[in-house]
C-alpha positions, -999 to 999 in steps of 0.1 A, spaced: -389 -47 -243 -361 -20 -236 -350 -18 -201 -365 8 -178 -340 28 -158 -323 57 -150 -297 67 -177 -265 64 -176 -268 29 -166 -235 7 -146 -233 -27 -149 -202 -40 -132 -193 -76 -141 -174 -94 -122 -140 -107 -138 -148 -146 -137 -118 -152 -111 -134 -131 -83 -141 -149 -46 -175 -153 -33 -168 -124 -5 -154 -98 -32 -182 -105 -52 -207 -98 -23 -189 -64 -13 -193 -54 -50 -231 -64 -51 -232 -43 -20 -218 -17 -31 -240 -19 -60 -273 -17 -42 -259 11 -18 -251 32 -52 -283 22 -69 -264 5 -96 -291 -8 -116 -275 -35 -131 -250 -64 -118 -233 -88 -135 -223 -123 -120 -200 -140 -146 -178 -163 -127 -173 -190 -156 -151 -212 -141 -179 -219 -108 -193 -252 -119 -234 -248 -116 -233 -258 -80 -212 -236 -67 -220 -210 -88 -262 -218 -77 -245 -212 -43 -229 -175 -51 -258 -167 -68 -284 -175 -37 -263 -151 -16 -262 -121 -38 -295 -121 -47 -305 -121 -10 -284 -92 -7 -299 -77 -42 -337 -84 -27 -359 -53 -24 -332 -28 -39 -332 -12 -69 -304 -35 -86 -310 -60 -107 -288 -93 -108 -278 -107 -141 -263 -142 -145 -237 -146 -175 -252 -173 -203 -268 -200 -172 -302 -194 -174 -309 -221 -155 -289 -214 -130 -302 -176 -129 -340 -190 -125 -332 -216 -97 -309 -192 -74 -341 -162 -84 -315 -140 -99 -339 -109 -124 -321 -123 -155 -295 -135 -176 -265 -118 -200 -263 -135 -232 -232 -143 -257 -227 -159 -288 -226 -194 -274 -257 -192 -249 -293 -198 -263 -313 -171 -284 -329 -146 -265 -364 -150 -281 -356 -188 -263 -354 -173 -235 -380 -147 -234 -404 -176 -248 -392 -198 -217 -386 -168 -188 -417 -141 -197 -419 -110 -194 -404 -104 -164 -369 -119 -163 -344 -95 -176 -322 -105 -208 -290 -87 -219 -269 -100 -249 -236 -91 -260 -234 -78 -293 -206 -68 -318 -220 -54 -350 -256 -37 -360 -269 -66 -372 -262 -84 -336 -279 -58 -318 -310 -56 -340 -314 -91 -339 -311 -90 -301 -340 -66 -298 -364 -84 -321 -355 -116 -299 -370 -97 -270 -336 -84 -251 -342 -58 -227 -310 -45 -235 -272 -50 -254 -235 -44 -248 -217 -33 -275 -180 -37 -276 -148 -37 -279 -150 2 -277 -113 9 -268 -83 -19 -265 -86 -41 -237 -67 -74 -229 -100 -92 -217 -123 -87 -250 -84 -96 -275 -108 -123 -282 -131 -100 -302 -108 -83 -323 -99 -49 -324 -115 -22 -311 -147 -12 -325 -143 23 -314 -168 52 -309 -181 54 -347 -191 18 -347 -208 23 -314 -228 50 -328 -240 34 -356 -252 10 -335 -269 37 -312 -287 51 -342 -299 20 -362 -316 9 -326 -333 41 -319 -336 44 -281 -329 8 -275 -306 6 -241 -271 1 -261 -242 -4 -232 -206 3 -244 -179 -20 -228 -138 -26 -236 -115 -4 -219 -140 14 -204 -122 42 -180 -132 72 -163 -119 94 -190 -139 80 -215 -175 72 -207 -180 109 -212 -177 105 -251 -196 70 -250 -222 84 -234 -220 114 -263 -217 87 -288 -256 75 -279 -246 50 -253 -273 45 -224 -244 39 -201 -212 13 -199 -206 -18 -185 -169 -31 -175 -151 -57 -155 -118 -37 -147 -135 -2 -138 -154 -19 -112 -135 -46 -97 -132 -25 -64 -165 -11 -46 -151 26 -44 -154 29 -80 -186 12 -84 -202 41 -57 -181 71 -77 -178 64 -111 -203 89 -122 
């Protein structure tokens, strides 16, 4: 069930060493924008305290237009009432989730070849990020660079499914991911500060 938002969509993520206030001002800045996505993905928070973030950012999140997305704890995305959960390679399969979480509850996955991102569709995501695009130190751990050929290949075997490009994602370059079939970008460095979460596009 593809997402339904405005293209191009932003989904800041938050870099996994960020402190409860900066993450707040970010979600703020999210909702003032109309961001429609928000990552939390603080991975070092054990599930209390990350339970705690969560509570507060959804309760900022409430009634606007932005959705908040919890990185791989489900559980901990249902209890706090975040709208959904990002998925990797380690977390459970998204038709797992759907089957658990309904219709409703929002399910990215992070993807890294066709095949990923077609198997994340039939599994019932709403949506994938696609990635490495461009060299970045935080996604070394995925190999190289996929680059902008790869990401439209993906683009095209999915067919209008939501695909987000992420890895060194700047503001000289979401012009040609956006021209390579993205639906918009997601990124950790780009939006670590609220000013470019309100003027990146």
């Amino acid at each position: 069930m593809p997402l339904k938002v405005t293209v191009p969509i932003i989904y800041p993520i938050t870099s996994g060493t960020t402190t409860t206030p900066d993450i707040l001002r970010l979600v703020q800045a999210a909702v003032d924008a109309e961001v429609p996505l928000f990552q939390i993905r603080e991975k070092l928070l054990n599930a209390r305290a990350l339970y705690e973030v969560v509570v507060r950012a959804v309760s900022v999140t409430r009634g606007s237009k932005t959705r908040l997305m919890v990185n791989d704890r489900v559980d901990v995305a249902r209890a706090a009432g975040a709208d959904g959960v990002h998925l990797t390679a380690r977390s459970l399969p998204a038709h797992v989730v759907r089957m658990s979480c309904g219709g409703e509850f929002v399910i990215g996955v992070s993807t890294h070849s066709v095949e990923e991102a077609q198997a994340a569709r039939a599994g019932g995501a709403d949506f994938v990020v696609f990635g490495p695009i461009f060299e970045t130190e935080s996604k070394r751990a995925f190999g190289p660079p996929q680059g902008l050929d790869k990401l439209r290949d993906v683009t095209c075997a999915l067919d209008n499914f939501p695909v987000l490009a992420i890895g060194g994602i700047t503001l000289d370059n979401i012009a040609a991911c956006l021209s390579a079939g993205a639906s918009g970008v997601a990124g950790i460095t780009l939006f670590n500060n609220p000013e470019n979460i309100r003027n990146v596009l």
